[in-house]
C-alpha positions as CSV (number, residue, x, y, z in Angstrom):
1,X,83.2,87.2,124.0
2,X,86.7,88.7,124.7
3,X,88.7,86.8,127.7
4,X,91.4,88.2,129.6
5,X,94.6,87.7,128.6
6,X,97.3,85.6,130.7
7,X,100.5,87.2,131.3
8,X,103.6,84.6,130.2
9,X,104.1,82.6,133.5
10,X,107.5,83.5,135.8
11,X,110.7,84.0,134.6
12,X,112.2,86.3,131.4
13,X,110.2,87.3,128.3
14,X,112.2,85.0,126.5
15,X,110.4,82.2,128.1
16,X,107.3,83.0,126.5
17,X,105.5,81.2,123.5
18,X,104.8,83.2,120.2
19,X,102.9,82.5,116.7
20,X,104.4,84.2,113.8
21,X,102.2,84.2,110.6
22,X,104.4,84.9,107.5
23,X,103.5,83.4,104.0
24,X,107.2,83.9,102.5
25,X,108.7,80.9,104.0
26,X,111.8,82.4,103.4
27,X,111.0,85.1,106.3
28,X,109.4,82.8,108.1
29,X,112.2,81.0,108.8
30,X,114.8,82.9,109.7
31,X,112.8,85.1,112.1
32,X,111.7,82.0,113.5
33,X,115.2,81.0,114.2
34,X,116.8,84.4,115.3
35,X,114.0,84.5,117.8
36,X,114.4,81.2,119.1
37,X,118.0,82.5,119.4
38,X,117.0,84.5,121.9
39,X,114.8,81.7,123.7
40,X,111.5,82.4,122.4
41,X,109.3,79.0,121.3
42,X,107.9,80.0,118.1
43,X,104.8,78.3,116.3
44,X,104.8,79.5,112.6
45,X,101.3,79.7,110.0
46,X,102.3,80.9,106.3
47,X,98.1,81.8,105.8
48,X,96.1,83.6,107.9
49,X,93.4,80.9,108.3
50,X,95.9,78.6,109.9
51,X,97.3,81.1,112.0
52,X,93.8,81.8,113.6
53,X,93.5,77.8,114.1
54,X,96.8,77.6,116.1
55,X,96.3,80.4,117.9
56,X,92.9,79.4,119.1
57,X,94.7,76.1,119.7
58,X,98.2,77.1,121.4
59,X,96.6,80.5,123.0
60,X,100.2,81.8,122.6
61,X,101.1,84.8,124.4
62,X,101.9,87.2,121.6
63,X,101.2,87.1,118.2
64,X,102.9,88.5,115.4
65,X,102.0,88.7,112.3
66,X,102.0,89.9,108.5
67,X,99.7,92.3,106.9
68,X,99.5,90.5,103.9
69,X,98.4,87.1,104.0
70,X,96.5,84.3,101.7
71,X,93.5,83.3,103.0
72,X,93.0,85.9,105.9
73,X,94.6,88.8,105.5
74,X,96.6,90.3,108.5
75,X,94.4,92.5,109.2
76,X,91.1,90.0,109.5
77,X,93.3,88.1,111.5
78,X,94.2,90.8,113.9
79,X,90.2,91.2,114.2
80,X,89.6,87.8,114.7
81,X,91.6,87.2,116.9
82,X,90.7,90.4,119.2
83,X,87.1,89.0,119.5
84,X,88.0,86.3,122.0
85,X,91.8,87.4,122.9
86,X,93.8,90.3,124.5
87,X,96.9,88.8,123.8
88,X,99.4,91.2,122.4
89,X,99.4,91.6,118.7
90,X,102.9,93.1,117.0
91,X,102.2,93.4,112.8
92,X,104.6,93.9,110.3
93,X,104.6,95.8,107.2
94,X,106.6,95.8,104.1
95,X,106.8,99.1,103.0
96,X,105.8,100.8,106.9
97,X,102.4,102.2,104.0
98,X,100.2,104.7,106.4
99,X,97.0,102.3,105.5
100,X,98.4,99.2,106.7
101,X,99.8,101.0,109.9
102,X,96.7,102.8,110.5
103,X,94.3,99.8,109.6
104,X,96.4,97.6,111.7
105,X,96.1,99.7,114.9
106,X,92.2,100.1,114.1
107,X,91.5,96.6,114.2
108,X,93.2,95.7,117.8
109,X,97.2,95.3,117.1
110,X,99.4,96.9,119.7
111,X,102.5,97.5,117.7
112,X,103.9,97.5,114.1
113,X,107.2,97.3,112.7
114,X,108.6,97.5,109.3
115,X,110.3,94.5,107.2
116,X,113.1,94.6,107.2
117,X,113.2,94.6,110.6
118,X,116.6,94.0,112.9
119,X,116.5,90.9,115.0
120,X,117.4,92.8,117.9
121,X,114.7,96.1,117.1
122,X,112.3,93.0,116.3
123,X,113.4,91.2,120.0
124,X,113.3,94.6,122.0
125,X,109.5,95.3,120.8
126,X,108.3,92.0,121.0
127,X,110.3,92.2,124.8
128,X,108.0,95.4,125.5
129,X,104.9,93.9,124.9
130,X,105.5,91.4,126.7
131,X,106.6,93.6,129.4
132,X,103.4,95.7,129.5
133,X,101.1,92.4,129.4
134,X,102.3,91.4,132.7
135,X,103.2,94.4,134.8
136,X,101.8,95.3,137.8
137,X,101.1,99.2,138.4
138,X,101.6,100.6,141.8
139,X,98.3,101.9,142.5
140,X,99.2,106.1,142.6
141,X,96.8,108.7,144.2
142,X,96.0,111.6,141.2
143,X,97.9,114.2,141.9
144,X,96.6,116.8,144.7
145,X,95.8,120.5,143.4
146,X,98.8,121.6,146.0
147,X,101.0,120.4,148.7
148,X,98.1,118.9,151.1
149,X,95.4,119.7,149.1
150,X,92.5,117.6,147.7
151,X,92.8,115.1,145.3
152,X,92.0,116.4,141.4
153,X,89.9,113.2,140.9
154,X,86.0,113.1,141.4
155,X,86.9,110.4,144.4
156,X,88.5,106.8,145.1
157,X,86.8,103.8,146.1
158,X,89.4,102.4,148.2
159,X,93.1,102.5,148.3
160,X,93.6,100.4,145.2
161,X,90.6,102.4,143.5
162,X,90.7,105.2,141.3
163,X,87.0,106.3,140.5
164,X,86.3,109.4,137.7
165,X,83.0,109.7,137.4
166,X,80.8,106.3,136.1
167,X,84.8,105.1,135.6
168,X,86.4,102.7,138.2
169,X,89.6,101.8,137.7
170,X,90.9,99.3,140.1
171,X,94.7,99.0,140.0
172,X,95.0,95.9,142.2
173,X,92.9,93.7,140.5
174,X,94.2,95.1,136.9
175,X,90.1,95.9,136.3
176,X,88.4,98.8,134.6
177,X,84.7,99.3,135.0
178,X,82.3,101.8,133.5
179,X,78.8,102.8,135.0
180,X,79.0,99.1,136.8
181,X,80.3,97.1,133.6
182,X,83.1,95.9,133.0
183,X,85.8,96.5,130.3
184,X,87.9,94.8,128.1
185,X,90.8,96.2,127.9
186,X,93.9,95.1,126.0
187,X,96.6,95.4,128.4
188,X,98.3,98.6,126.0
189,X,95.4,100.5,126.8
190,X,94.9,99.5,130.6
191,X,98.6,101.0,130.8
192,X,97.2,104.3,129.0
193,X,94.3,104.6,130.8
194,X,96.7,104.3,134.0
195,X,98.6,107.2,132.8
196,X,96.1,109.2,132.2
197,X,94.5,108.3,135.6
198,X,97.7,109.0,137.4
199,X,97.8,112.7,136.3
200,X,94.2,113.9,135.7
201,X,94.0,117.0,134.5
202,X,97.3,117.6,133.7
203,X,98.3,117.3,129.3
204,X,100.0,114.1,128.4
205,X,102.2,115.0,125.3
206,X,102.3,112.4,122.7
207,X,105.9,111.5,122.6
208,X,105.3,111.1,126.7
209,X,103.1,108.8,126.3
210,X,105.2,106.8,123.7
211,X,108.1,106.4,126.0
212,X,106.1,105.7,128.9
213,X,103.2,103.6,127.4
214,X,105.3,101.8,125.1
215,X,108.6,101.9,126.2
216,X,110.2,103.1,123.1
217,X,113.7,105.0,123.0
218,X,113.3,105.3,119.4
219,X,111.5,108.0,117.7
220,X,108.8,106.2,117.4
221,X,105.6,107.0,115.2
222,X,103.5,108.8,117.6
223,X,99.8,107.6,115.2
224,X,100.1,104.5,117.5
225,X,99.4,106.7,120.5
226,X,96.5,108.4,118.3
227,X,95.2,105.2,117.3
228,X,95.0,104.0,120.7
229,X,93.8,107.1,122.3
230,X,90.5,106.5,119.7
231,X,90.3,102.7,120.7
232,X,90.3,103.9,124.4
233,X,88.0,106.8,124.2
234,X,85.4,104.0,122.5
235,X,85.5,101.6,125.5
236,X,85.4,104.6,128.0
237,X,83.6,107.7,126.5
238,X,84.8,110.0,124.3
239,X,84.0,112.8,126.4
240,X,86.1,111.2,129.2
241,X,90.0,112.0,127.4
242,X,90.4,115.4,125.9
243,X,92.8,116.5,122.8
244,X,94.7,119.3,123.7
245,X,95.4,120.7,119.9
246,X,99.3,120.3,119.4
247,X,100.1,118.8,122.7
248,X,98.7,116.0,123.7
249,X,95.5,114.3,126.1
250,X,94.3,114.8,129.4
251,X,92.2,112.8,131.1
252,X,89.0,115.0,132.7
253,X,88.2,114.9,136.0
């Protein structure tokens, strides 16, 4: 069963406590350092088998992570780990190949980045998703159809409540239900969904969501937002978001 994920506790992302899972020890010990530069406590696995251990043990608060591993591959890990965690999940990849990308995103990570990678790109993404695991949304009404008009959505349940048919999405208590159950939602996709929910109706364009979702000033690769527009529409109903051919997504009312 998936839990829900714990935000790092008060204080600066730095403060939080990742596992990086890197067979080349080489690698693994100089991003270990550089990131402990920046005040990170790292674990380190060089196989993905021990990686899962430590992470069940240390329940760090992001992983990151290799795609190719002895053992357990990155991307079984990344699987693995998703079936009892919603801790963030950053994978890296040699040679940025549209596989591993793709494959990583399908099997729960949040974000990739490609080796080489710059301690400070490396420190600004990791920073992100950290970011986006602990925020705290002001809860937003959906936009009205006019100035004093209705609201576009099918109705709210409260103040904190957004409600869209047999979706409930409760932006107090950081909770999504559908038809009565509840969700598990990593916390990338509770931010997406909370886009989508702030502006029903109204086309999301992909890059938008990238800076938004994300938090990306680079030109990111906008498959991540594809990836986890698919992983979304699963958990929700894929009638529920709507591809709006060489724009973007909407979410229907």
């Amino acid at each position: 069963m998936t839990t829900a994920f714990t935000p790092p506790g008060p204080g600066s992302p730095t403060e939080a406590h990742l596992l990086l899972v890197e067979d080349d020890e080489v690698i693994r010990n100089t991003v270990r350092m550089a990131l402990e530069r920046y005040g990170f406590t790292v674990s380190t696995a060089g196989d993905g088998l021990t990686g899962l251990e430590i992470f069940r043990e240390r329940q760090p608060d992001l992983l990151l992570l290799d795609v190719m591993l002895p053992e357990l591959d990155g991307i079984g890990l990344c699987r693995r780990v998703r079936e009892f965690s919603l801790a963030p999940i950053l994978m890296m990849s040699a040679r940025g190949d549209s596989l591993d990308v793709v494959s990583g995103l399908e099997a729960g990570a949040d974000d990739y980045v490609v080796k080489p990678c710059e301690s400070a790109v490396l420190v600004a993404r990791i920073r992100s998703l950290l970011r986006r695991a602990s925020f705290t949304p002001v809860a937003r009404a959906p936009r009205a159809e006019a100035r004093g008009g209705a609201p576009e959505a099918d109705g709210a349940a409260g103040p904190d409540t957004l409600a869209f048919g047999d979706l409930t999405i409760d932006t107090r208590g950081m909770e999504v239900r559908r038809a009565g159950e509840p969700l598990a939602l990593t916390p990338t996709e509770l931010r997406m969904l909370l886009e989508f929910a702030g502006s029903p109706g109204v086309v999301l364009e992909r890059r938008t969501l990238l800076s938004r979702v994300w938090d990306h000033a680079w030109q990111g690769d906008t498959r991540v937002v594809d990836l986890h527009v698919q992983r979304l529409r699963a958990k929700i109903g894929a009638e529920r978001i709507e591809t709006v051919r060489g724009f973007g997504y909407k979410l229907r009312r």
